[in-house]
N, C-alpha and C positions, 0 to 999 in steps of 0.2 A: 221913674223912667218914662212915664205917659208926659208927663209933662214936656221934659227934654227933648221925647220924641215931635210934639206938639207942637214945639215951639220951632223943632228945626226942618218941619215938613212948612210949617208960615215963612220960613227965612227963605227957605230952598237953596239952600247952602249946606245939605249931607253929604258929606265925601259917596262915593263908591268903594263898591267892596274891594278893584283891583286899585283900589289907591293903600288899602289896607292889609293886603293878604299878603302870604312870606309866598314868595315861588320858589325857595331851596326847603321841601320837606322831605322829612325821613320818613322813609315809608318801611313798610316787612310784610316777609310773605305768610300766606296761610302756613306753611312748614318750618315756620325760625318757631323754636323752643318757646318756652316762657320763661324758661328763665335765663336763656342767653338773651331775651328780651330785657328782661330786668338788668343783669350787667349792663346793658348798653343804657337804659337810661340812668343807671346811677350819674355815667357821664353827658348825656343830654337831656334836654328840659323840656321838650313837649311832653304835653299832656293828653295829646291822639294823636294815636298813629297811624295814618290810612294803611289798609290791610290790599296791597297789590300783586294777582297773577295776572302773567302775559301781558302785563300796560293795562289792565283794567280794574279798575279799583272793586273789590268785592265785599270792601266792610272796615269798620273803622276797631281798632282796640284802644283803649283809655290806659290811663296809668291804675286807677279804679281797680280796672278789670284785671289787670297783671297783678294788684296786690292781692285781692280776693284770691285770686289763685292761686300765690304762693301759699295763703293762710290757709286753704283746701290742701293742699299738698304736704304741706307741714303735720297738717290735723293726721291725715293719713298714715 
């Protein structure tokens, strides 16, 4: 990756991030379940999901992190 990066900071030809980024994300609040979290990604495919109250975002949760919890919950 050093190198690619290397070569494309000599070009000066790196896109930007907003040429890159999705502006339609699903987001959830500190209070959705975890596991009506998991239902919902069965049918969507990000892999973080910014964690938003009142329009401000206070933390992100992984797909990771909903799985470990199911496997915590289950153990239980």
């Amino acid at each position: 990756m050093g190198k690619v990066l290397d070569s494309i900071y000599n070009d000066g030809e790196a896109p930007l991030v907003k040429e890159l980024m999705q502006e339609s994300v699903l987001s959830v609040t500190p209070t959705k379940s975890i596991t009506d979290l998991a239902q919902e990604m069965l049918g969507a495919k990000p892999k973080i999901y910014p964690v938003v109250e009142q329009n401000r975002l206070v933390g992100i949760v992984t797909r990771r992190d909903i799985l470990i919890a199911l496997l915590q919950i289950k153990r239980h």
